[in-house]
Every structure is written in structure tokens, then in C-alpha cells.
C-alpha positions in Angstrom: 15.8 -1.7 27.9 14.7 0.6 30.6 11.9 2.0 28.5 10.4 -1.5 27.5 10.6 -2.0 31.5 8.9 1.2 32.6 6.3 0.3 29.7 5.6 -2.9 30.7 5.0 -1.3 34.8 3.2 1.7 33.8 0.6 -0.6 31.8 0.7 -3.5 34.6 0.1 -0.4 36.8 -3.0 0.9 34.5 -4.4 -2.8 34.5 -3.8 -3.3 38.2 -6.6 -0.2 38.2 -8.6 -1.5 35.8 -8.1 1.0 33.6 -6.1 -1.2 31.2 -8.7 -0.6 28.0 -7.5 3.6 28.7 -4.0 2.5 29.2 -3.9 1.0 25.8 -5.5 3.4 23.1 -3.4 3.1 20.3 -1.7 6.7 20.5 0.0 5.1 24.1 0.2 1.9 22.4 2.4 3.3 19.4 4.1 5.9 21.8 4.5 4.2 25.0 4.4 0.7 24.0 7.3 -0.1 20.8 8.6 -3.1 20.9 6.1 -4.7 23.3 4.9 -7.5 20.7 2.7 -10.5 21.8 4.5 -10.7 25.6 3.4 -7.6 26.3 -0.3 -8.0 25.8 -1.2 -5.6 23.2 -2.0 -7.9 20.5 -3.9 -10.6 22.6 -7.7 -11.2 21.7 -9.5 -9.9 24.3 -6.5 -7.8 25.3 -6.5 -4.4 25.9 -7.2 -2.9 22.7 -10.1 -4.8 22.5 -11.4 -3.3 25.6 -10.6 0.3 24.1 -12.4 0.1 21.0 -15.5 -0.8 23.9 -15.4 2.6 25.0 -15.4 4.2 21.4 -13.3 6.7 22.5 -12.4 10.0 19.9 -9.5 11.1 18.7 -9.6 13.9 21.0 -9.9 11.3 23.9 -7.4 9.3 22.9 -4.7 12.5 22.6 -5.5 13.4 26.0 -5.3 9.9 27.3 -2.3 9.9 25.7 -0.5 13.5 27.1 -1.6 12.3 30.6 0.2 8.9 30.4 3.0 10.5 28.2 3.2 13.2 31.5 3.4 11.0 33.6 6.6 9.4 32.4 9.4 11.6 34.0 8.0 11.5 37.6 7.2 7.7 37.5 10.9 7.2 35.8 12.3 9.2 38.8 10.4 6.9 41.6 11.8 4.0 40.2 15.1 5.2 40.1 14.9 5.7 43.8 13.2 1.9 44.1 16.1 0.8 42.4 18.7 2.5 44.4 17.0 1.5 47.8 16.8 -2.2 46.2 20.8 -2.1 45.9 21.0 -0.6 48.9 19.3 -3.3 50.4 20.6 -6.3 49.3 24.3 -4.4 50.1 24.1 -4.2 53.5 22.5 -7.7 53.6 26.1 -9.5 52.2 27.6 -7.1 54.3 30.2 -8.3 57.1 27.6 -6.7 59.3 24.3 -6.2 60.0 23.2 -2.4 60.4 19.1 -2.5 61.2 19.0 0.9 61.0 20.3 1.6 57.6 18.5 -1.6 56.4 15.2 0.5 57.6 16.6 3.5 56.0 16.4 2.1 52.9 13.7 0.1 53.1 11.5 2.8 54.2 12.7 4.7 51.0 12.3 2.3 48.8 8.5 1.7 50.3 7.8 5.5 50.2 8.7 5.8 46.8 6.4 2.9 45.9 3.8 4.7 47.3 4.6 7.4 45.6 4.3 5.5 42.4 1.1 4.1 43.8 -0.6 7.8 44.4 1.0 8.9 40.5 -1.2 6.0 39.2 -4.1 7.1 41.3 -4.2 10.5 39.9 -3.3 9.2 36.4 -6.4 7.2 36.8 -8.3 9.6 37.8 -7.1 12.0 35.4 -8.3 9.6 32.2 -11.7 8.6 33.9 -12.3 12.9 33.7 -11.5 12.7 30.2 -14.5 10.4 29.2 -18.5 10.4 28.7 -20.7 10.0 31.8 -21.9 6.6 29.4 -17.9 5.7 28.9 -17.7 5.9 32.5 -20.6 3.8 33.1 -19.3 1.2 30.4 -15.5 1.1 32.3 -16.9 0.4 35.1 -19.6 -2.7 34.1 -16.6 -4.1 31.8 -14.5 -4.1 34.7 -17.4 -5.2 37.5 -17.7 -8.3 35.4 -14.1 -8.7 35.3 -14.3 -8.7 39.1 -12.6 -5.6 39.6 -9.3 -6.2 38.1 -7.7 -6.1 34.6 -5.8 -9.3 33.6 -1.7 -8.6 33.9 0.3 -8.5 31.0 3.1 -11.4 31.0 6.6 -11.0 29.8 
């Protein structure tokens, strides 16, 4: 269950970059993204795949696309192990007898810098795949996703 969850974020998290057509080659697709049927966006026309096979990117591409998502995975898992724990936190010391501010900014502030931290992992995740293609891949990324309006539609489910 926790895998289909952290699937499910880290491609939100590629779309929410625009980088959804990398996010979605079909090595991640078949590594990364079992069980993600129709809900998960991966078999919707106009979905991401359809946005890959844009790009034309090789096999060699795609297999380093791949590693760098597949990398990624541990470090990401850990973060939101730590949202998750400041989340429980949280909502414990709000049905608590009584309030204590301070630990309630504790966590909150640990639950916000590991989001961050998440946020910073898919920055240099994205900027990780955009090395990986053409000058002209590059070019064609960025005009699909300019007349997109800057962001990749979000998977539902």
C-alpha cells in the first residue's frame, strides 16, 4: 500500500514540475508504477505516456530516467516517514487535555522542513532528467509544457 502511495506522490510530484512526460517512460511506469491502472493516469489518452513518446526518448534515456527516479526512492521514502510522524504528532497534541504551542511548532516545523526537503529532492530529480535529454528534447519539454501553461495535469486516485 505504501508503495502505490509514494508512486502516486513521486509522479504527482514530477507532474507538479511539469516533467510528467519524463516521470512516466515506460521503464518507471513498469518499475515504479504496478498496480496504478486507469486512477493513476498512466493509461489516459493524452496522459503521460503520450507526452513521452513526444520526446522520442532512447533506451539509453529512458534507463537513466529511470535509475534517477529509482534513486531517488529511499531518501523521498525517508521524508515522508518524518511527514508522517510530525502529522501524528500533530493531531496528538491537538486532542490532548492540553495545549503545548511549543511542541505543536516543534512538529510542525519538522513536518514543514521535511516537505521542503521533498520539495528540493524533486528539484534536483528534475533537474537531473532535463541533463539526460537533447538540446531539441529540451526545447520540445519545455513548448509542450508552455502550452500546457506551465503545469502537468494531476493524476486522480
Amino acid at each position: 500500500m505504501f508503495r502505490r502511495h509514494m508512486t502516486k506522490f513521486l509522479l504527482a510530484s514530477s507532474c507538479a514540475l511539469g516533467l510528467a512526460p519524463l516521470a512516466a517512460n515506460e521503464a518507471f511506469a513498469q518499475g515504479m508504477g504496478e498496480g496504478m491502472g486507469m486512477q493513476g493516469g498512466m493509461h489516459r489518452r493524452g496522459g503521460p505516456m503520450e507526452h513521452m513518446r513526444a520526446l522520442n526518448l532512447t533506451e539509453q534515456q529512458r534507463d537513466q530516467i529511470f535509475k534517477i527516479h529509482h534513486d531517488s526512492v529511499p531518501a523521498m521514502r525517508e521524508q515522508m516517514k518524518q511527514v508522517r510522524k510530525a502529522r501524528d504528532d500533530l493531531r496528538q497534541i491537538a486532542m490532548a487535555d492540553k495545549f503545548d504551542e511549543a511542541k505543536a511548532r516543534q512538529a510542525a516545523d519538522a513536518q514543514a522542513k521535511a516537505m521542503a526537503n521533498m520539495a528540493v529532492m524533486r528539484a534536483q530529480s528534475a533537474n537531473r532528467v532535463r541533463q539526460v535529454l537533447t538540446p531539441e528534447q529540451r526545447q520540445k519539454m519545455d513548448e509542450m509544457r508552455s502550452r500546457r501553461g506551465g503545469m502537468e495535469p494531476r493524476g486522480r486516485g
